[in-house]
MIRORO-354463 format. One record per atom (N, C-alpha, C): x, y, z negated. Coordinates in pm, whole numbers, plus 50000, padded with zeros to 5 digits. Atoms other than C-alpha are relative to their C-alpha. Layout:
<semis>
XYZ ...
</semis>
This chain:
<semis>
500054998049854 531173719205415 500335014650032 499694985649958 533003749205600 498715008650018 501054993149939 530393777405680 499965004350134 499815000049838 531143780306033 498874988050001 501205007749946 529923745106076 499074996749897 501375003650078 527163744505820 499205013050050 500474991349919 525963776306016 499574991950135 500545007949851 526013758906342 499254986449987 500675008650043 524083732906203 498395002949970 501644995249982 521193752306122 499495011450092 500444997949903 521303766906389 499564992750111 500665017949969 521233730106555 498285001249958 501645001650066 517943726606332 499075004750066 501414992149950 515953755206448 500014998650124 499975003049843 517123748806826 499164990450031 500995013849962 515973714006825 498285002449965 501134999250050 512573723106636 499505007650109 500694993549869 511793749206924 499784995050097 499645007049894 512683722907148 499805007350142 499264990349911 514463747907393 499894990550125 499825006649854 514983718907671 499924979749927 500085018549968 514573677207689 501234996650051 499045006049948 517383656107788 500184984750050 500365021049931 517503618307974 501185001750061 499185002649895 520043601808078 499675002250201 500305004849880 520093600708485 500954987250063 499725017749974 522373570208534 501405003249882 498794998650073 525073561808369 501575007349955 499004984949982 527503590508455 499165010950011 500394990349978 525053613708443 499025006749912 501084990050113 522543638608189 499445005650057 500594986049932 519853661108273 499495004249896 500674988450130 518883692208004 499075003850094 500924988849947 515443704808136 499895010349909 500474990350113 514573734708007 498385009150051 501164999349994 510893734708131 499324993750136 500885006149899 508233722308408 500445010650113 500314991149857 508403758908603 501225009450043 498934986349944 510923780208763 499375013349948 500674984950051 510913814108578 501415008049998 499084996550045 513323839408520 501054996549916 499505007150130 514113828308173 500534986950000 499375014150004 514393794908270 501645002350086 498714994049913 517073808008522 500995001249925 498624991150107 519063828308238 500304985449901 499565007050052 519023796608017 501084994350086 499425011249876 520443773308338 501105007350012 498544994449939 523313795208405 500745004949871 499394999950104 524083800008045 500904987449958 499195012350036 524693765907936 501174994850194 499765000149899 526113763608319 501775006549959 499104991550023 528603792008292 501074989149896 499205002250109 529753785207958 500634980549976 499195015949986 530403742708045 501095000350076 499084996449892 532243753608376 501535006349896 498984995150067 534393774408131 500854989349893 499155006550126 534933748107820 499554984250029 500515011749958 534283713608024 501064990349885 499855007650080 534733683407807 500784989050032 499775009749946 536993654807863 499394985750104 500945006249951 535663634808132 498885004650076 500864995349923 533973661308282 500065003450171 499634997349893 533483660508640 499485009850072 500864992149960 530523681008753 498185006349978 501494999850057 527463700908688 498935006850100 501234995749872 524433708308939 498895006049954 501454997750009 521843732808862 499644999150061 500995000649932 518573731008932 498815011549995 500974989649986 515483753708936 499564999749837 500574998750173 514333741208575 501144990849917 498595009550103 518043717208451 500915006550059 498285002249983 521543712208471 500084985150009 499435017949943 522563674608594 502035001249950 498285003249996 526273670008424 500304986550013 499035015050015 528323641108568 501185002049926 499025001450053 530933627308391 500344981650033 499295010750053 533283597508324 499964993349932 500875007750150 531663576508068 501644995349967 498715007750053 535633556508042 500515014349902 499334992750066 537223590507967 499355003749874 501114995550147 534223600707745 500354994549881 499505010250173 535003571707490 501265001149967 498824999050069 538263577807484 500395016049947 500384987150043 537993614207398 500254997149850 500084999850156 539243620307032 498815013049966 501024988150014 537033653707065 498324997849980 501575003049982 534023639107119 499014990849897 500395009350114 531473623106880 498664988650022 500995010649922 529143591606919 500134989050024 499505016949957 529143552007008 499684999550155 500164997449849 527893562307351 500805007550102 499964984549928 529383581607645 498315009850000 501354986450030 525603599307649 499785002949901 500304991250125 524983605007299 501395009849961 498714992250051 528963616807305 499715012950104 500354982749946 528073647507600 498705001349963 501424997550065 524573647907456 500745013149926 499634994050150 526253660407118 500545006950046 499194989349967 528493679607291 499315014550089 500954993849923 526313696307540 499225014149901 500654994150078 524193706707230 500835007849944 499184992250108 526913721607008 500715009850122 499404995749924 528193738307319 498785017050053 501494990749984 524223755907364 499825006549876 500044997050093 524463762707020 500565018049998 499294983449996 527493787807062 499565010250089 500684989849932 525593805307330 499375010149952 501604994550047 522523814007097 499985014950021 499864984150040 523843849707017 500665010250136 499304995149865 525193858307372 498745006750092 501484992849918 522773883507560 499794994250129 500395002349849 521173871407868 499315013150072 500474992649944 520933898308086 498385001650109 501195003549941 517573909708296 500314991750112 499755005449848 516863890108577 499755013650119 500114986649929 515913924708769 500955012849975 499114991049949 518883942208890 499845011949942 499854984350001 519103981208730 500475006850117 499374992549902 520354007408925 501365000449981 498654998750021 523544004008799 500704987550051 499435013049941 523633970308911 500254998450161 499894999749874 523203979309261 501104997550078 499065006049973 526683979109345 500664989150011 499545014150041 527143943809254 499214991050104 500525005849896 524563935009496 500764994550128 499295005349880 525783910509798 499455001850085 500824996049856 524283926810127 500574993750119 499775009149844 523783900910389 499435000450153 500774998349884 523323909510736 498934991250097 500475010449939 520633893910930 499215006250105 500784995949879 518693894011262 498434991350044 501335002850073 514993890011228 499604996450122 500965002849841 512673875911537 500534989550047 500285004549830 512633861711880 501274987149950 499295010550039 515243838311896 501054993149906 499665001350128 516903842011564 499134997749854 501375004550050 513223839211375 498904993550087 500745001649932 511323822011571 498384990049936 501304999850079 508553816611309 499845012749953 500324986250080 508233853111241 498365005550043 501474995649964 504823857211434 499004986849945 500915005850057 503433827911245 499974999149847 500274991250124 504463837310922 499175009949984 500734989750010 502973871510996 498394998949997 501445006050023 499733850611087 499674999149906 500275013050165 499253829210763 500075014249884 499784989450136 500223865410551 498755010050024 500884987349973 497863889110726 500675010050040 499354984250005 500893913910765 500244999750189 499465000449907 502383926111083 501574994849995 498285005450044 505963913111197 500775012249949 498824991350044 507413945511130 499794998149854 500594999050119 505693943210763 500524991649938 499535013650074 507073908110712 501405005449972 498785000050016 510423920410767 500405008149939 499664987950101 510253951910587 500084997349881 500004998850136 509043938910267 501404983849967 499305008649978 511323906610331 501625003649956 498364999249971 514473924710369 500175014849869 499844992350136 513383951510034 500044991849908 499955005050135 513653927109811 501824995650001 498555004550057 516883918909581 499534983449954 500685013350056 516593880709531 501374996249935 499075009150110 518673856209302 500384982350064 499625012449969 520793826009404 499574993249875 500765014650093 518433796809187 500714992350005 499565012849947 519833768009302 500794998250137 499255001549905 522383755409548 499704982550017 500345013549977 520883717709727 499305001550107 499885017350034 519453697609871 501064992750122 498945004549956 522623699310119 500665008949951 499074994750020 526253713110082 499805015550027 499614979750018 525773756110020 498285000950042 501444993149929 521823752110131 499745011249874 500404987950124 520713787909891 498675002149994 501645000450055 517433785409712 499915012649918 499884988350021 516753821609641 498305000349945 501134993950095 513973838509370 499895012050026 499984985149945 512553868309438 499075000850099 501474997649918 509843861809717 498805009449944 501064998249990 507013881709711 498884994050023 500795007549995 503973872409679 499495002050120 500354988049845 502663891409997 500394984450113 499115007249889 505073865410194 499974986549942 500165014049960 504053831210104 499094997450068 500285005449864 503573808210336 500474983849997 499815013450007 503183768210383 501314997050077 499275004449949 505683749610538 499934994050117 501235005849884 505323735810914 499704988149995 500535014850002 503283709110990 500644991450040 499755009349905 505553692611225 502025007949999 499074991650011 509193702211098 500884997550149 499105000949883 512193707411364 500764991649989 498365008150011 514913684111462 500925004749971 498494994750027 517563705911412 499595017249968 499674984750095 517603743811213 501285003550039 498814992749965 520523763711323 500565004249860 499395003850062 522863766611059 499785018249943 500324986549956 522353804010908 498585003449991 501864998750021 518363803810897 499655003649918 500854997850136 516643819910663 498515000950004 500785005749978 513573805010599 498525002749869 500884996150101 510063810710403 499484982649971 501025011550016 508263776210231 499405003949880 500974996350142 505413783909985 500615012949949 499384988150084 507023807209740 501365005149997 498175000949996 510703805109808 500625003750089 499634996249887 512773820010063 501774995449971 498405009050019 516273800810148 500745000050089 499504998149922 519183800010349 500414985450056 499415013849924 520163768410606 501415001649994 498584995349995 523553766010535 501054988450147 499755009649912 524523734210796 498255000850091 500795002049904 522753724211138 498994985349941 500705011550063 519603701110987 498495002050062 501104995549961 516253693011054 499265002549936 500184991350121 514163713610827 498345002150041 501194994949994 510113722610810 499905012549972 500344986950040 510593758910679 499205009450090 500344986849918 509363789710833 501135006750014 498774992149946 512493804611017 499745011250051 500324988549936 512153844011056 501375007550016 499084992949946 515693851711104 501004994449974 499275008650017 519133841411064 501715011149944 498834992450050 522623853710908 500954993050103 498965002449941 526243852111068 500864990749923 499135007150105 527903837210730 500124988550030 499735015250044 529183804210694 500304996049832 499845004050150 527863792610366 500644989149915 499225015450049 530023759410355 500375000250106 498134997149912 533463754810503 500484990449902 499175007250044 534923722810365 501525001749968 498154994449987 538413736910454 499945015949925 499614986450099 537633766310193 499624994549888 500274999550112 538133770209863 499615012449910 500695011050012 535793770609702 498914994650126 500655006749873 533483752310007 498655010450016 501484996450000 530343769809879 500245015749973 500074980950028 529943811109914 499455006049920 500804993650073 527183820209757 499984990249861 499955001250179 526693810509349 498545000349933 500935000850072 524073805209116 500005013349914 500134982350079 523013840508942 500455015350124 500134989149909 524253862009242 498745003450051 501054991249937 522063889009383 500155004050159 499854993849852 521613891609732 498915009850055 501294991849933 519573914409945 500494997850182 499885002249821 519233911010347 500245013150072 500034989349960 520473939110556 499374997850186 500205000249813 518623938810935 501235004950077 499784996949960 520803942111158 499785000850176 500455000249911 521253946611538 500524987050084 
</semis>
């Protein structure tokens, strides 16, 4: 056996023995790799590893992959899958299973950077303007309730933080952002709205997110951006990305 793949083999071994992430089908075109119960940093840097690096070397049959806060969801083509000379297996799922894995494999040795921005990273930061209150937040004085802070307080520490595009769901460009403070959680309302203005940026529990379409939504809305985070007639549709760093700039 070559040493390339009798290397990547035991490296296979010790992967699986750590058991790094779980895998289940989700229907028949579809896989999910968890790689734990909780949203963490780490879990983050895994998700956009195997992410990244599929986007780059997708497999015959591959159509699409959706992170999540703790997976990756890859659809595929189960027809093309079997016909795939590349691929190995009597299944389409045990054939991107196997592939999936040997694909996480070549990662192992690839640094995952911090999840907390340096100063050098600052520049790389995406500064998004936004307008906090009255009729662009118009949960900002009951957020401020439920925290103890004042509104200026909400928005100060709100708009100092650098947060991380997590996840992109549970519509077209909605941005599920990491990085809340603890200071600034806050439930969700009791009695959500019919319609969220498109642009909202919103507090629920621990998470702070952007409305990217007009929906009706329970969050806590304390302000709102100008962007259009989805534009069907652009390519690509969706703006913001999984691993970008944004920060909020107030404006007037």
């Amino acid at each position: 056996m070559e040493a390339p793949r009798r290397l990547a083999i035991m490296k296979k071994n010790i992967w699986l023995s750590a058991k790094d992430f779980i895998c289940y089908a989700l229907s028949e075109r579809a896989i999910t790799f968890e790689f734990g119960s909780e949203s963490n940093p780490k879990t983050t840097r895994k998700i956009q590893r195997l992410y990244y690096e599929l986007t780059n070397n997708p497999f015959p049959g591959y159509h699409a992959a959706i992170p999540a806060y703790t997976g990756l969801s890859v659809f595929y083509d189960p027809i093309k899958v079997l016909g795939a000379h590349n691929l190995n297996g009597s299944t389409a799922f045990t054939r991107v299973k196997e592939y999936l894995e040997m694909l996480w494999i070549e990662t192992l040795d690839k640094e995952i950077p911090d999840f907390a921005p340096t100063q050098d990273d600052l520049g790389k930061i995406i500064s998004i303007p936004i307008r906090y209150g009255g009729e662009f937040g118009p949960d900002l004085d009951e957020v401020a309730s439920n925290t103890g802070l004042d509104p200026e307080e909400v928005v100060r520490i709100h708009s100092e933080q650098v947060y991380e595009v997590s996840m992109i769901g549970f519509m077209p460009g909605f941005t599920y952002l990491s990085g809340l403070p603890e200071t600034l959680k806050c439930p969700r309302k009791q009695l959500p709205r019919p319609k969220v203005p498109a642009g909202s940026v919103g507090i629920a529990g621990s998470q702070t997110g952007i409305y990217s379409l007009d929906t009706p939504g329970g969050w806590q809305i304390i302000g709102q951006i100008s962007w259009k985070l989805f534009d069907p007639d652009r390519t690509p549709p969706v703006l913001l990305n999984i691993g970008d760093s944004i920060r909020f700039v107030e404006s007037d």
